[in-house]
C-alpha positions as CSV (number, residue, x, y, z in Angstrom):
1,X,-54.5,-10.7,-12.2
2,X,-52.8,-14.0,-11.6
3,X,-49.6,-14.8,-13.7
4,X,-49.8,-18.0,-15.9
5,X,-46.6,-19.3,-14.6
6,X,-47.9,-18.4,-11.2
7,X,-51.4,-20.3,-11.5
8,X,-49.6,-23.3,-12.9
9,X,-47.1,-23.4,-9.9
10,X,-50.5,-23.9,-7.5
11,X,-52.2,-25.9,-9.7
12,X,-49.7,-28.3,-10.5
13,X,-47.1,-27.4,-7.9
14,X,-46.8,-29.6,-4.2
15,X,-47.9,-26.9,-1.9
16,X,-44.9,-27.1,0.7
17,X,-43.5,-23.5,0.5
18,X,-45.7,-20.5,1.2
19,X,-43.8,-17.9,-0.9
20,X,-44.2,-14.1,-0.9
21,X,-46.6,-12.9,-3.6
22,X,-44.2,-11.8,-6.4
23,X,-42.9,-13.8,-9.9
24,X,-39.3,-13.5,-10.2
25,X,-38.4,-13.7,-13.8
26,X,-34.9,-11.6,-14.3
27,X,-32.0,-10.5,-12.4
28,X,-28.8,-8.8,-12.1
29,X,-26.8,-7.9,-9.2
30,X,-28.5,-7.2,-5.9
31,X,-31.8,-6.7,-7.4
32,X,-34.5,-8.7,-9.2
33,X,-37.1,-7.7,-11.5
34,X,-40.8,-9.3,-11.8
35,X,-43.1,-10.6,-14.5
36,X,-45.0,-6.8,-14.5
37,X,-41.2,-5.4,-15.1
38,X,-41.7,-4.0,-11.2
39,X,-37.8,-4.1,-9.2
40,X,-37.0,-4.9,-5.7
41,X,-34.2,-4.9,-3.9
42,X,-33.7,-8.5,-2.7
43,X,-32.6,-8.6,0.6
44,X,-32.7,-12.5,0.8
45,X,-30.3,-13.9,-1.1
46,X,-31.7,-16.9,-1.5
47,X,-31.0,-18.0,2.1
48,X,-27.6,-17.0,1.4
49,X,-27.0,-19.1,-1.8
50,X,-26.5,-15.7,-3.8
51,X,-24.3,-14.4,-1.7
52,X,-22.4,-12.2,-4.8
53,X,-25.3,-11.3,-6.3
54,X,-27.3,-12.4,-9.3
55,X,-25.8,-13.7,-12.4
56,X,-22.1,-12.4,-11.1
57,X,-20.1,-11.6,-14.5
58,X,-16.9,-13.8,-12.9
59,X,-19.4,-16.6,-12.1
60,X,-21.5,-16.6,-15.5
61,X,-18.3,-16.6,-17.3
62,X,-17.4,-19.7,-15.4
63,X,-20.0,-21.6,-15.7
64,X,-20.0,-20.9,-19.4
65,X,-16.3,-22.2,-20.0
66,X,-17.3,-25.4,-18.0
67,X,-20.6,-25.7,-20.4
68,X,-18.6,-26.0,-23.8
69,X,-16.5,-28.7,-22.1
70,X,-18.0,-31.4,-19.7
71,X,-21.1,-30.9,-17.7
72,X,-21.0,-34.5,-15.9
73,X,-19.2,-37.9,-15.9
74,X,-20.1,-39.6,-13.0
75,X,-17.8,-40.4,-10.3
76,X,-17.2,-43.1,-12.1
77,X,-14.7,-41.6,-14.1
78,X,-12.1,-38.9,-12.7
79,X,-12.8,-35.2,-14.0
80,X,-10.2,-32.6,-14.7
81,X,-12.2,-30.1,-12.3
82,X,-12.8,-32.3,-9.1
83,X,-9.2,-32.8,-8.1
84,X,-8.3,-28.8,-8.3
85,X,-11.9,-28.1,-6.1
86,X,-11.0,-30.7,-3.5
87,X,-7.2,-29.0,-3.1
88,X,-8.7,-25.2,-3.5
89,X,-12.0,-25.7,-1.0
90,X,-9.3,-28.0,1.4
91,X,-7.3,-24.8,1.7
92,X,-9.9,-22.2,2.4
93,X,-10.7,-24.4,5.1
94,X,-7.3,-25.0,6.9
95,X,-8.1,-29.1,6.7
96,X,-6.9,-32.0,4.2
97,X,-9.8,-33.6,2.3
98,X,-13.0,-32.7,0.7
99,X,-16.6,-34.7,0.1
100,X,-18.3,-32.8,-2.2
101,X,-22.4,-33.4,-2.7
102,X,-25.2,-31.5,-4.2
103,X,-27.4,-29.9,-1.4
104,X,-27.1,-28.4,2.2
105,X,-29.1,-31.3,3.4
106,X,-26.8,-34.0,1.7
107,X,-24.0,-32.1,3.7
108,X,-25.6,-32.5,7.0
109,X,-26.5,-36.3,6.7
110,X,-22.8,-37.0,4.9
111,X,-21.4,-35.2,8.6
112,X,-23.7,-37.5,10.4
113,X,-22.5,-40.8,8.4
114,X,-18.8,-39.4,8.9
115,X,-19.4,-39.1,12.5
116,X,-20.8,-42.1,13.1
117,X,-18.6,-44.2,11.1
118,X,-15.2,-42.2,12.5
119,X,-17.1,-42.7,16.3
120,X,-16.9,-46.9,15.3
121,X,-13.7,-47.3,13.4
122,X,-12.1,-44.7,15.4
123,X,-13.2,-43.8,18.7
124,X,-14.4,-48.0,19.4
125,X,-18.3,-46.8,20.3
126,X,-19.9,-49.7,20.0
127,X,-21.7,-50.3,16.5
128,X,-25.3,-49.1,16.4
129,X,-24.8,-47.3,19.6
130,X,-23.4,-43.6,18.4
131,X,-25.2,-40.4,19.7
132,X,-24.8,-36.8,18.2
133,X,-25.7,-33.8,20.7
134,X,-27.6,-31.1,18.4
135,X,-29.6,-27.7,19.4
136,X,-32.8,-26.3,20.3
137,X,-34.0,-24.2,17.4
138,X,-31.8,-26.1,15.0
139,X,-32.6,-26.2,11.6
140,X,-30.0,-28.8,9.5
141,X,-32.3,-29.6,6.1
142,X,-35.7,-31.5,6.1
143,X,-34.6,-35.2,4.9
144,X,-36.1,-37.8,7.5
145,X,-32.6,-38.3,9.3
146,X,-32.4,-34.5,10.0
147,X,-35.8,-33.9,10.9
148,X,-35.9,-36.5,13.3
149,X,-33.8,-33.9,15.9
150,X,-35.3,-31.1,14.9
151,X,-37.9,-29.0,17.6
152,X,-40.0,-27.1,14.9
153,X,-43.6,-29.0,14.7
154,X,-44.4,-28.2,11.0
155,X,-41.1,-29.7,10.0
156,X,-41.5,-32.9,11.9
157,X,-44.8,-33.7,12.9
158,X,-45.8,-36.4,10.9
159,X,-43.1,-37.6,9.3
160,X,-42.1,-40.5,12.0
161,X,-41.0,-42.9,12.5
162,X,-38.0,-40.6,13.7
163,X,-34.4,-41.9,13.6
164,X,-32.6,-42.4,16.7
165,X,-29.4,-41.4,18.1
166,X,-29.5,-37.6,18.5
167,X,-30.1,-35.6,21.8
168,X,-30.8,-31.6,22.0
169,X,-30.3,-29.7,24.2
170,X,-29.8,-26.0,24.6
171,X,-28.4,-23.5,22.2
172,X,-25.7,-21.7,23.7
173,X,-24.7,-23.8,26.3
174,X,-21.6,-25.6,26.5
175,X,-22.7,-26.5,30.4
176,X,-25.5,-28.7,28.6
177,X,-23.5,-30.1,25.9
178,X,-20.7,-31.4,28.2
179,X,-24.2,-33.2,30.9
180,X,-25.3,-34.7,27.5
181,X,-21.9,-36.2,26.7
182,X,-21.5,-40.1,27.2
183,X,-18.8,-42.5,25.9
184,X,-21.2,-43.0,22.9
185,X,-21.3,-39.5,22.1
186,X,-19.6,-39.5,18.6
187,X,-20.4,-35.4,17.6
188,X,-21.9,-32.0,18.5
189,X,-23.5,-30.6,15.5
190,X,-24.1,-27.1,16.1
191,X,-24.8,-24.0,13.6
192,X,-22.1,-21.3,14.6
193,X,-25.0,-19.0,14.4
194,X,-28.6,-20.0,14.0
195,X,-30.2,-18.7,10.5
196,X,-33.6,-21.0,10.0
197,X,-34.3,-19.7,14.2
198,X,-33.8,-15.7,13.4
199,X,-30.1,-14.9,13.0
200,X,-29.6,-16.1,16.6
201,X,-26.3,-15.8,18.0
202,X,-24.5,-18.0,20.6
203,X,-22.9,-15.6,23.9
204,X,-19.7,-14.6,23.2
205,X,-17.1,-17.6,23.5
206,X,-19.2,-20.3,23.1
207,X,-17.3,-21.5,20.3
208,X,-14.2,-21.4,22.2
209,X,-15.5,-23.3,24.8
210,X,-16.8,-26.1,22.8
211,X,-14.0,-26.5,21.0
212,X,-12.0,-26.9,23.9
213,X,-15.0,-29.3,25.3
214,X,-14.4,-31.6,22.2
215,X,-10.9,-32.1,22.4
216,X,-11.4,-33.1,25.8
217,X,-14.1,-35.4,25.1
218,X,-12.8,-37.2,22.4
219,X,-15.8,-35.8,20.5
220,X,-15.8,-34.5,16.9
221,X,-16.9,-30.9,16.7
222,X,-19.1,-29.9,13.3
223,X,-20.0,-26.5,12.1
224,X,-23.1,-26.2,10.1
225,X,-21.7,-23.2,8.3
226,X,-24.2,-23.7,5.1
227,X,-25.9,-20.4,5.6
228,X,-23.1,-18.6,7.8
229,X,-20.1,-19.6,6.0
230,X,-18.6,-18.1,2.7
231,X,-18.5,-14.2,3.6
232,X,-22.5,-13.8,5.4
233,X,-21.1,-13.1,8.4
234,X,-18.2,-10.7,7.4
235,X,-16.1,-13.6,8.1
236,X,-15.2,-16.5,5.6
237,X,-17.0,-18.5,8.1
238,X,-19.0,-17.9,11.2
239,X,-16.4,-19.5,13.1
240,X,-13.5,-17.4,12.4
241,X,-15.1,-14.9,14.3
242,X,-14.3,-17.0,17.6
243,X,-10.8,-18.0,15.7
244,X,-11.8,-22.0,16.2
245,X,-11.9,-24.8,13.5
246,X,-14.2,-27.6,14.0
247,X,-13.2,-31.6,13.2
248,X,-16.0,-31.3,10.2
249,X,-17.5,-28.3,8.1
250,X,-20.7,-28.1,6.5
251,X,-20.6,-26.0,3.4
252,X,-23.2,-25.7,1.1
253,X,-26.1,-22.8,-0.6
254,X,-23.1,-19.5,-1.9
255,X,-20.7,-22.3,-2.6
256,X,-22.4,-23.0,-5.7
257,X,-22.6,-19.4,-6.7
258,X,-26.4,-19.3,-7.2
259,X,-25.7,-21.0,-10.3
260,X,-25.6,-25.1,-9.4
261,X,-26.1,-26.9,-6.1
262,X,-22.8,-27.4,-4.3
263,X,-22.4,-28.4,-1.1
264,X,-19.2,-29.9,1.0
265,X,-17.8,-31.9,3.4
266,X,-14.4,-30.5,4.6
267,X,-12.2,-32.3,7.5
268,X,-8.9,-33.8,8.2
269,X,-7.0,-36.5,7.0
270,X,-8.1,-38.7,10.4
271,X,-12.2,-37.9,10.1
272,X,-13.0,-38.0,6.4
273,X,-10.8,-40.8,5.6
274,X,-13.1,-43.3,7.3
275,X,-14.7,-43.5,4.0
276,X,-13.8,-46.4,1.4
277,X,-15.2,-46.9,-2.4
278,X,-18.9,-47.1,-2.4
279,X,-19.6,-46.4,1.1
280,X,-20.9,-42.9,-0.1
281,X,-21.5,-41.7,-3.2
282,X,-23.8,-38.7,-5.6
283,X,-23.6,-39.5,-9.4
284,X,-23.9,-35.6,-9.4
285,X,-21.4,-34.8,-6.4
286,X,-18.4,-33.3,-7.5
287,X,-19.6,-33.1,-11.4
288,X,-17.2,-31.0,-13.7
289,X,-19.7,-27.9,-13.8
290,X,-19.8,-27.4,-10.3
291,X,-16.6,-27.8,-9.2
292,X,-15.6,-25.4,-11.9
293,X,-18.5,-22.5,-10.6
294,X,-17.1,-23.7,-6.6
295,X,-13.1,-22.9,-7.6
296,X,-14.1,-19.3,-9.1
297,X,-16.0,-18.9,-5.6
298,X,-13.0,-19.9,-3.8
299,X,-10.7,-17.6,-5.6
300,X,-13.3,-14.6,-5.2
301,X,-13.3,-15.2,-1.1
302,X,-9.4,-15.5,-1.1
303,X,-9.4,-12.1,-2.1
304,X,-11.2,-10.9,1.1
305,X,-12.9,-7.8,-0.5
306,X,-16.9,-9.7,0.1
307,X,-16.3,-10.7,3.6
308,X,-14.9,-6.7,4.2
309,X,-17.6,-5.2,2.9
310,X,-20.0,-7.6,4.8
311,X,-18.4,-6.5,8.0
312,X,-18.5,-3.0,7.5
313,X,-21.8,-2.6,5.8
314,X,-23.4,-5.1,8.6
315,X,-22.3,-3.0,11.1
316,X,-23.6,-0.2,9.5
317,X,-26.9,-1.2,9.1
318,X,-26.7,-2.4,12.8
319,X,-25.9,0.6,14.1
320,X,-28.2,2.7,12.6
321,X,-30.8,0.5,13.2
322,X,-30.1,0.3,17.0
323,X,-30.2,4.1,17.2
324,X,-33.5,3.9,15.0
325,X,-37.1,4.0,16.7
326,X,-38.7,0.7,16.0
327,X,-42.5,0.2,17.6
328,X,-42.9,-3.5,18.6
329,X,-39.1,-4.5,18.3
330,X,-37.9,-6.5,20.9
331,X,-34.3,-7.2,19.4
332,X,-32.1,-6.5,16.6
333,X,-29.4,-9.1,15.9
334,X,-27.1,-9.5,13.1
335,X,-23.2,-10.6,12.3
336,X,-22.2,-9.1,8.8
337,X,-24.5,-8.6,6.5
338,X,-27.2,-11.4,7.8
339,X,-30.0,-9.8,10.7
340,X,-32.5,-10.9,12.1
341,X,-35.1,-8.3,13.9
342,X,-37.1,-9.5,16.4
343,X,-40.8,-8.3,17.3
344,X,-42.2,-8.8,20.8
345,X,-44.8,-10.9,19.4
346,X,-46.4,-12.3,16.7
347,X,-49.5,-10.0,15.9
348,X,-49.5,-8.7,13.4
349,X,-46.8,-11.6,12.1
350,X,-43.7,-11.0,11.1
351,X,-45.0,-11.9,7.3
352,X,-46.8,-8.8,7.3
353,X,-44.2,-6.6,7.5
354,X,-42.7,-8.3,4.7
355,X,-45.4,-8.0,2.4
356,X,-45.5,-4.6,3.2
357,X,-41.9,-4.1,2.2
358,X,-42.7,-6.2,-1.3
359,X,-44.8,-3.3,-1.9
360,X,-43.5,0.2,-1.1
361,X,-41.6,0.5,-4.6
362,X,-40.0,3.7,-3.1
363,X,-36.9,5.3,-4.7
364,X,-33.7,3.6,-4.0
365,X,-30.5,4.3,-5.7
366,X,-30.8,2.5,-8.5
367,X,-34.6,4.0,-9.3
368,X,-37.6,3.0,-7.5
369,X,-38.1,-0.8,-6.6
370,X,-39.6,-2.6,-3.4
371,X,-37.5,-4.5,-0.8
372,X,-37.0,-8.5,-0.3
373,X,-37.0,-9.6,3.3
374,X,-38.3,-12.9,4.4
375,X,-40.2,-13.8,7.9
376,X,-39.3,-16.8,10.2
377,X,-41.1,-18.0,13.2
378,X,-43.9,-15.5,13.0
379,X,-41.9,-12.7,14.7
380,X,-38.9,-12.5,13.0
381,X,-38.0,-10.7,10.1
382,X,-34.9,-11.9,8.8
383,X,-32.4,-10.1,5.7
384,X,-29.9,-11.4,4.2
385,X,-28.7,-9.3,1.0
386,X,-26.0,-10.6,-1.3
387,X,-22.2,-9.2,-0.1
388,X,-22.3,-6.6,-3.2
389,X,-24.2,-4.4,-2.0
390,X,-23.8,-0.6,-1.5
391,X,-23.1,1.4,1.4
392,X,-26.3,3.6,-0.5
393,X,-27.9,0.3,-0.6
394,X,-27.9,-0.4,3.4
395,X,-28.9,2.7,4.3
396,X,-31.9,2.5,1.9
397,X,-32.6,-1.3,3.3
398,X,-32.2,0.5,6.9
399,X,-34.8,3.0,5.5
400,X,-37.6,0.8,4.1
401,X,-37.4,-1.3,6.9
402,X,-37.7,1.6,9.8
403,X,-40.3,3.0,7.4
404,X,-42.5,-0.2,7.6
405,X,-41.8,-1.0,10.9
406,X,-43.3,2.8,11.9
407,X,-46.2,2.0,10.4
């Protein structure tokens, strides 16, 4: 029988997300219960954004102080919250100054107005001219701008005309990225590690190496760290791991706590201060009840104890999984607690396999509940779950998984 709230959704619902057939409606923690009172196990995250979990008591608590005060004033008006975010997020990051928006997407196309503006004022590209090098496989958001370089059909096709001023070329490969380089180029935009594409991981140095590339160029170096930054990786961000710091950061989805929309725009002094008054702007970017949720998530990453256990339990789970027989697995790849396994082709898709884990319900160690995992690309089942996890939990999300894949 159909849900009411779930025969609404398609009735009067735009039909641009092809969800997995279940109706959220409570949770706590790492797991999430459904209208029929059924729990799973939710291995997603929501792409990251829950990153601590559901309803966190430190987050909650928050948010709830912030509520009884100011909720939003406009950045027309200074808030007592914004100026304490911009100081706290600044150094987490190692840089000077702070952008804050609402979404991931606002992120990315705020780090392409920086780069462009910095590439004219700064770097004397001529105006109207300024390229940004981006990747195969990337996946930035799904505004116009941003979908204009991107290579996956159902997000583009379409939706032209396209914007200009973006080339892509390999994921990986610095020896591409330096070819595409021209005294317009203004940026690479680059995701240390590749979520939307299947947890895809550059080869070891890359980072390094294009680091070094940009300085030589003259050529700002941004790190989409939206989904890989804030602890997914076992790292604060996905760059640490490479010990490099890009010219621009791209923060967004966990920075909000699962609770608001936050996202960020964190550089130096010498890239983010191209901007003047009303050259950008959100009337909700940087509001009082977000920056107050975004400094409790900065002060629980300081303390290190997520990105630890996301390290240890990812590798975990890795291991184990590698020494596991898995029919019709071509890969397993995964950097903390975010993997991505790989079949060798798409039948039966990679959906399947999810569905199937929706519905084991098999005892786990908090009583019997079904498993969360999302697909992407048809042949790759991706899992994400939030940093608090269990070392009981991983090994039953191991379980399920090698279970399902067995059969």
């Amino acid at each position: 029988m159909v849900s009411e709230s779930l025969e609404l959704e398609r009735r009067h619902g735009a039909n641009n997300y092809h969800p997995l057939p279940v109706v959220i409606s409570t949770a706590s923690g790492a797991y999430v219960t459904d209208e029929d009172g059924r729990r799973y196990l939710d291995a997603l995250a929501a792409y990251s954004a829950v990153n601590f979990g559901h309803g966190h008591p430190r987050l909650i608590e928050a948010a709830r102080r912030q509520l009884d005060r100011v909720t939003l004033t406009s950045r027309a008006f200074h808030n007592d919250q914004l100026g304490h975010f911009c100081a706290e997020l600044a150094e987490l990051c190692g840089m000077d100054r702070v952008l804050p928006m609402n979404t991931g997407a606002e992120a990315v196309e705020t780090g392409i107005k920086t780069a462009r503006k910095w590439g004219y004022e700064v770097k004397g590209v001529p105006d109207g001219q300024a390229e940004i090098i981006v990747a195969d496989g990337n996946f930035h958001g799904r505004t116009t701008t941003i979908i204009s370089f991107s290579d996956d059909p159902s997000a583009r096709d379409h939706f032209g005309p396209y914007t200009p001023g973006f080339v892509r070329v390999p994921y990986g490969s610095v020896e591409a990225i330096a070819a595409a380089i021209t005294p317009n180029t203004v940026a690479v935009l680059i995701e240390p590690i590749q979520g939307e594409a299947g947890v895809v991981i550059p080869p070891e140095g890359f980072l390094q190496s294009l680091r070094r590339l940009c300085n030589q160029e003259n050529v700002l170096f941004i790190a989409d760290e939206i989904q890989a930054g804030l602890g997914r990786t076992g790292r604060t961000f996905a760059c640490d791991h490479e010990d490099v710091r890009p010219d621009l950061y791209l923060l967004g989805k966990a920075l909000g706590g699962g609770i608001v929309p936050v996202s960020a725009v964190v550089g130096r002094d010498d890239v983010i201060g191209v901007f003047g008054p009303g050259q950008h702007g959100s009337t909700f970017g940087g509001n009082p009840l977000a920056c107050a949720v975004g400094r409790e998530v900065i002060a629980m990453l300081g303390e290190g104890t997520y990105q630890a256990n996301a390290a240890a339990l990812g590798e975990r789970m890795k291991q184990r999984l590698d020494a596991a027989v898995l029919p019709g697995v071509k890969e397993v790849r995964a950097r903390g607690l975010w993997l991505g396994i790989e079949r060798t082709d798409a039948e039966p898709p990679a959906r399947r396999f999810c569905e199937a884990l929706l519905t084991a319900q098999a005892p786990g160690p908090a009583g019997p509940a079904g498993l969360l995992a999302k697909d992407t690309h048809e042949t790759t089942i991706r899992l994400a779950p939030p940093l608090v996890i269990t070392a009981e939990e991983a090994d039953w999300i191991v379980d399920q998984l090698v279970a399902v894949l067995a059969a």
